[in-house]
C-alpha positions as CSV (number, residue, x, y, z in Angstrom):
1,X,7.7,-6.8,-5.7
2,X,7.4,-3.3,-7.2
3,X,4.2,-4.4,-9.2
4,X,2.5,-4.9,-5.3
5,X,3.9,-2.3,-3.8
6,X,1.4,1.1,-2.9
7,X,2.6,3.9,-1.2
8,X,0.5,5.0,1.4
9,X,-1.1,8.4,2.0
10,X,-3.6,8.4,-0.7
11,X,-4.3,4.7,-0.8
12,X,-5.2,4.4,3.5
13,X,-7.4,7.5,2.1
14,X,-9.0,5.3,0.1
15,X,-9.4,2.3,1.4
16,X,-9.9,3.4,5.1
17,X,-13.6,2.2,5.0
18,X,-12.9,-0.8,3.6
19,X,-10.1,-0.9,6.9
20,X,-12.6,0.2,8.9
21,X,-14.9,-2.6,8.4
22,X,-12.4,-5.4,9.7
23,X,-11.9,-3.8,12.9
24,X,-11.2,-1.0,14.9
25,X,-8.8,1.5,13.0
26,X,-7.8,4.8,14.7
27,X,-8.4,7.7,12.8
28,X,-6.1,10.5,12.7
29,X,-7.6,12.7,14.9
30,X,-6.9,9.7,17.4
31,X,-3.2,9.4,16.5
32,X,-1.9,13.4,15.7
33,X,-4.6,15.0,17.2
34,X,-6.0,16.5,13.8
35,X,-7.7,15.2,11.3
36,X,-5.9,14.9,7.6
37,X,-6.9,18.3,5.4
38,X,-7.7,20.4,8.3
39,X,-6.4,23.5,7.7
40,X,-2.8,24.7,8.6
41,X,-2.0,21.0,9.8
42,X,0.3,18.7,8.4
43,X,1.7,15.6,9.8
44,X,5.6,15.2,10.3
45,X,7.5,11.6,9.0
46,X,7.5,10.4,13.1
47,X,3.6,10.9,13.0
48,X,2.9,9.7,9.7
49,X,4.9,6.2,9.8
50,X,3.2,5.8,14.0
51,X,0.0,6.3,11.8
52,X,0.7,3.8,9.4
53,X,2.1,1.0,11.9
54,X,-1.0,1.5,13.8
55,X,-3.2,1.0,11.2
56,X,-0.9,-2.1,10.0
57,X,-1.6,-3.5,13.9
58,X,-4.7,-2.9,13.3
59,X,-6.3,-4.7,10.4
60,X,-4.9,-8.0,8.6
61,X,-5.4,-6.6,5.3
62,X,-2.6,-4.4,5.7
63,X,0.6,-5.1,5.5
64,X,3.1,-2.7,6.0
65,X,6.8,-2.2,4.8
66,X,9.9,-0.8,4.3
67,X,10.7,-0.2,0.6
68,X,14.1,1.2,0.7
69,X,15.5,4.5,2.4
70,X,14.8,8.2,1.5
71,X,17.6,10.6,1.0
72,X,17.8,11.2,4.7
73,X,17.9,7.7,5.1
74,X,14.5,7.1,6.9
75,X,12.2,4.0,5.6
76,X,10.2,4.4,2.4
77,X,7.1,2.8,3.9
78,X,4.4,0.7,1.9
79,X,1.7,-0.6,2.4
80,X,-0.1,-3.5,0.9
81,X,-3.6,-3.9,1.4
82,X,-5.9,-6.8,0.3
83,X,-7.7,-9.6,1.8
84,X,-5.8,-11.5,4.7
85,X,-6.0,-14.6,1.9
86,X,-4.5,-12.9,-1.3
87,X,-1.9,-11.9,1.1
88,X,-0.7,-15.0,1.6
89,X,-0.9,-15.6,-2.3
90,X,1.4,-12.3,-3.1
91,X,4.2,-14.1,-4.5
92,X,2.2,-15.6,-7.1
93,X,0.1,-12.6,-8.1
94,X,3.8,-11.0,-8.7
95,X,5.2,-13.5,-10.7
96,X,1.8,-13.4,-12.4
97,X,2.8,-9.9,-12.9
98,X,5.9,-9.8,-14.0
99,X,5.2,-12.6,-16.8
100,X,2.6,-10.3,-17.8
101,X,4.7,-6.9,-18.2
102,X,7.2,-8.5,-20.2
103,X,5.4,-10.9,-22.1
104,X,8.4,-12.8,-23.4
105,X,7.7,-16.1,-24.6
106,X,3.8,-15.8,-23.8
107,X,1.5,-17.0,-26.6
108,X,-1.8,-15.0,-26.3
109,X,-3.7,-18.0,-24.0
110,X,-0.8,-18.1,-22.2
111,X,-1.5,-14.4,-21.4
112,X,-5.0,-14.3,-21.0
113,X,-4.8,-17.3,-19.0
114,X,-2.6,-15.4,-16.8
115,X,-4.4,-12.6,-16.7
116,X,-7.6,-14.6,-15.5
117,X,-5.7,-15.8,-12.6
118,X,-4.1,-12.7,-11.6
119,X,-5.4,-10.0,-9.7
120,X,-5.6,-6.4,-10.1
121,X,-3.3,-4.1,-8.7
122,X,-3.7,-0.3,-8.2
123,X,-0.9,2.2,-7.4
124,X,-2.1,5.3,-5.7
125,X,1.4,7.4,-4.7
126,X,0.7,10.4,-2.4
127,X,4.3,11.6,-3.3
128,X,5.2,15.2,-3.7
129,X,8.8,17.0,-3.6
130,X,9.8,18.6,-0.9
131,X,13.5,18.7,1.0
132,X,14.3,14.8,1.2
């Protein structure tokens, strides 16, 4: 599933109009009481994951989940966003996928036949080092 999977902070960035437009999605100032960037205010892992289940609630083209654990074993959250229809189709994109990055036994039409069917998948990690 690691070919679906898109960490969170920058992508909700992104796609938060697209969010938007399928229903009512709080906005940060809503949830933490600040909005994301303003100065000297960062959101803690308790107010970021709230964020992101309330956004999940929130809209059917996000999906949210757990990943694995971090060091300090809290959930790696993920979330999956897409149309409420390729969602229910996200098996087959991955095996799509996976064909695709390892290519073993694939003639060329078998790839680019693949490839027509598939979908596009983007990756946007907000990640950054810090203590955990």
């Amino acid at each position: 599933m690691r070919y679906l999977k898109l960490p969170l902070l920058g992508l909700l960035l992104a796609a938060a109009p697209l969010l938007e437009a399928q229903g009512k999605i709080p906005t940060t100032r809503e949830v933490y009481g600040f909005t994301i960037g303003d100065d000297y205010r960062l959101a803690n892992y308790t107010q970021f994951t709230d964020y992101m289940k309330k956004v999940d609630a929130a809209s059917p083209r996000m999906t949210l989940q757990s990943i694995g654990k971090t060091a300090e074993g809290r959930d790696q959250l993920m979330g999956i966003i897409t149309s409420p229809a390729n969602h229910k189709l996200l098996a087959k994109y991955q095996g799509i996928s996976q064909k695709l990055a390892h290519a073993e036994g694939l003639t060329d039409d078998q790839a680019r036949a693949l490839a027509r069917e598939g979908k596009a998948v983007v990756w946007i990690d907000g990640g950054l080092h810090a203590t955990e």
